[in-house]
C-alpha positions as a Markdown table, in Angstrom:
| # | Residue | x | y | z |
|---|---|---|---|---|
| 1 | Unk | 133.8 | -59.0 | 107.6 |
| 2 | Unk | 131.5 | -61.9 | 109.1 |
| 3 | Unk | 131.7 | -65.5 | 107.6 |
| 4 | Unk | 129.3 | -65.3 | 105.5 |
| 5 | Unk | 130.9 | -62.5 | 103.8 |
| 6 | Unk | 134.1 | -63.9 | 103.1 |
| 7 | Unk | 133.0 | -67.3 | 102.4 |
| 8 | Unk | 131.0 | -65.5 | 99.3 |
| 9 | Unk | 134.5 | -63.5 | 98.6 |
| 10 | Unk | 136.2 | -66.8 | 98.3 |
| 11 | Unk | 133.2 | -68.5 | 96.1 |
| 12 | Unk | 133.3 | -65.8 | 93.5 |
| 13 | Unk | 136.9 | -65.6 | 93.5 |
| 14 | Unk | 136.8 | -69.5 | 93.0 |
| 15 | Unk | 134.4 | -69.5 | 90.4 |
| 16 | Unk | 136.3 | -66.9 | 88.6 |
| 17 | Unk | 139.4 | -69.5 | 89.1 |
| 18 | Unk | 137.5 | -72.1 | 87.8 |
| 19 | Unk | 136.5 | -69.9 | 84.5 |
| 20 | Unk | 140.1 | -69.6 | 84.0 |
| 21 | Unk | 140.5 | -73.5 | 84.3 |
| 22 | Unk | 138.3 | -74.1 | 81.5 |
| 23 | Unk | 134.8 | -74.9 | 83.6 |
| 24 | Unk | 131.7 | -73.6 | 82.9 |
| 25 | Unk | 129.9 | -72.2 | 85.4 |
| 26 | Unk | 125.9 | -73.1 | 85.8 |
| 27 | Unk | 124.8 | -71.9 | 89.1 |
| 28 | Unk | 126.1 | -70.7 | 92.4 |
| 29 | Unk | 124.9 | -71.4 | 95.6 |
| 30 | Unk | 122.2 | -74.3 | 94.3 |
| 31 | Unk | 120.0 | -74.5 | 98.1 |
| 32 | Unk | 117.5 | -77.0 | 98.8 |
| 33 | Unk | 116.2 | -79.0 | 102.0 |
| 34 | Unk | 119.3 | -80.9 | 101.4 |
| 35 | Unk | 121.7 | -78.8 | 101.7 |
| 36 | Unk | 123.7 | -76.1 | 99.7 |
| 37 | Unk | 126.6 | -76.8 | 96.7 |
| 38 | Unk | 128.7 | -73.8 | 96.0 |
| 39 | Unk | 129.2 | -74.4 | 92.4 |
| 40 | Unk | 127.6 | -76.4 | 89.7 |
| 41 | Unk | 129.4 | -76.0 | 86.5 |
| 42 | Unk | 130.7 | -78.4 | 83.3 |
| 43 | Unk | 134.1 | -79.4 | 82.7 |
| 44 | Unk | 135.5 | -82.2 | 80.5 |
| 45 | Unk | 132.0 | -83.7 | 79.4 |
| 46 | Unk | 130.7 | -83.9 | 83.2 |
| 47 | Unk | 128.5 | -81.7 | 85.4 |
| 48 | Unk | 130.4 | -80.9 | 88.5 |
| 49 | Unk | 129.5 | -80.5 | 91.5 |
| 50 | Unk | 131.7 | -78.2 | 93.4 |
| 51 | Unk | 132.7 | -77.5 | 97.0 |
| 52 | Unk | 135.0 | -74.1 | 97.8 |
| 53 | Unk | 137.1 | -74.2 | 101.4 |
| 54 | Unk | 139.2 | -71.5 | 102.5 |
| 55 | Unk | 141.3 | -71.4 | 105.6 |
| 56 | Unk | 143.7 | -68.3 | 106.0 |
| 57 | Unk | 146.4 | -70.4 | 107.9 |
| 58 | Unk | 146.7 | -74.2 | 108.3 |
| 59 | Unk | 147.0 | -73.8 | 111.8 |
| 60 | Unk | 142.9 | -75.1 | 112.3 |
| 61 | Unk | 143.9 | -77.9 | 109.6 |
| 62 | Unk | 143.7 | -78.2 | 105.5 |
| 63 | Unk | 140.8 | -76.8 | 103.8 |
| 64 | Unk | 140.4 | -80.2 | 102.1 |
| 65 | Unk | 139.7 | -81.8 | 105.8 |
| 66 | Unk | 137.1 | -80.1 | 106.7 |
| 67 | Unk | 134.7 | -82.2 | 103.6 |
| 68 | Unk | 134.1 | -85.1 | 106.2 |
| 69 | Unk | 131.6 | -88.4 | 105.2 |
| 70 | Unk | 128.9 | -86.2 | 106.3 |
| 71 | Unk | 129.7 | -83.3 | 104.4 |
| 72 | Unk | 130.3 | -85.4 | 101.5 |
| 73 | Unk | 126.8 | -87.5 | 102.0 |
| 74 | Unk | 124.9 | -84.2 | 102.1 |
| 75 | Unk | 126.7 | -82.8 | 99.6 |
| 76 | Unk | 125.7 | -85.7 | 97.3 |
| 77 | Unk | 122.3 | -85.5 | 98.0 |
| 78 | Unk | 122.1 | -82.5 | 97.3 |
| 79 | Unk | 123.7 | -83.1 | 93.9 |
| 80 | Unk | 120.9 | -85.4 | 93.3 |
| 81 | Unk | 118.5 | -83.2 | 94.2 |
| 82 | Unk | 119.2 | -80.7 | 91.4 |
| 83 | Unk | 119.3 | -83.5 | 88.8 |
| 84 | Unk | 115.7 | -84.2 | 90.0 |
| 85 | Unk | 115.2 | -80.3 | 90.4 |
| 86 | Unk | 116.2 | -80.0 | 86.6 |
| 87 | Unk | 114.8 | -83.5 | 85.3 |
| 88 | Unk | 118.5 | -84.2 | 84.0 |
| 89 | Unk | 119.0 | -88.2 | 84.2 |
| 90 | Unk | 120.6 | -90.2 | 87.1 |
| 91 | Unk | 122.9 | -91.0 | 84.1 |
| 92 | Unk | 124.2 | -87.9 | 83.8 |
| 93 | Unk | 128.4 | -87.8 | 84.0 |
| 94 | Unk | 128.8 | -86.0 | 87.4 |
| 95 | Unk | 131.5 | -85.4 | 89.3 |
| 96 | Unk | 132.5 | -83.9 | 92.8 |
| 97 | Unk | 135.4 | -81.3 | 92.2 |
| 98 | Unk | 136.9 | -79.3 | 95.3 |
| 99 | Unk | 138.4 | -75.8 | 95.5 |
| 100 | Unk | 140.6 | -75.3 | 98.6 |
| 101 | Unk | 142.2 | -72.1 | 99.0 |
| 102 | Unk | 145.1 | -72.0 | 101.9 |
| 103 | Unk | 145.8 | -68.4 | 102.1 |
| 104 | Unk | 145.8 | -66.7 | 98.7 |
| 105 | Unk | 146.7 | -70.3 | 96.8 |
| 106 | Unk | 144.3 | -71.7 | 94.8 |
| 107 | Unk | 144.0 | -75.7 | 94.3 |
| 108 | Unk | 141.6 | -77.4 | 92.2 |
| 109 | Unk | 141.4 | -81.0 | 93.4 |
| 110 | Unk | 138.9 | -83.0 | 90.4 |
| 111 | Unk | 136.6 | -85.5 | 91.4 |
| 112 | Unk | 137.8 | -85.2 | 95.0 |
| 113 | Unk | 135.9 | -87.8 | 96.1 |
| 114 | Unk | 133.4 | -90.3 | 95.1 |
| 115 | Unk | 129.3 | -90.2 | 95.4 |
| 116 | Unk | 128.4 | -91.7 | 98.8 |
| 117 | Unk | 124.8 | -93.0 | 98.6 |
């Protein structure tokens, strides 16, 4: 199995994992010049934007540590992108949720980090 092949293993599986945490799932895979977001689903009143990470070991590092400042800035860009995309207001309550999977543990880290403009 390439990369691309299990990372879309792991993103279904998350979003299936997310389902089960009470989200509600609105799109996978949202692409644009921007950039790509895994998951865009509602939770708790807010749209959330939502990045998966798998790593099989921790021997390369956490899956959480691989969402640097640039990943996060394109990642947010892309966020606003599909509020333009879908003429939903810059007011909207959004938030940037994180799946990391470290083996076959699933974590669900909410609002993982904050919108860098």
């Amino acid at each position: 199995m390439n990369k691309r092949e299990v990372g879309s293993r792991y993103e279904h599986n998350a979003a299936k994992f997310l389902l089960e945490q009470g989200y509600n799932i609105l799109e996978k895979n949202f692409r644009c010049k921007m950039g790509e977001i895994d998951i865009i689903g509602e939770s708790d009143g807010y749209l959330c934007f939502i990045e998966v990470k798998y790593r099989s070991s921790s021997g390369y590092g956490f899956p959480s540590e691989a969402v640097d400042n640039r990943k996060r800035r394109r990642i947010v860009r892309t966020a606003l992108s599909y509020l333009n995309y879908h003429k939903l207001s810059a007011d909207t309550p959004c938030r940037f949720d994180m799946v990391v999977i470290l083996d076959k543990e699933y974590t669900l880290i909410k609002n993982a980090f904050e919108g860098i403009w």
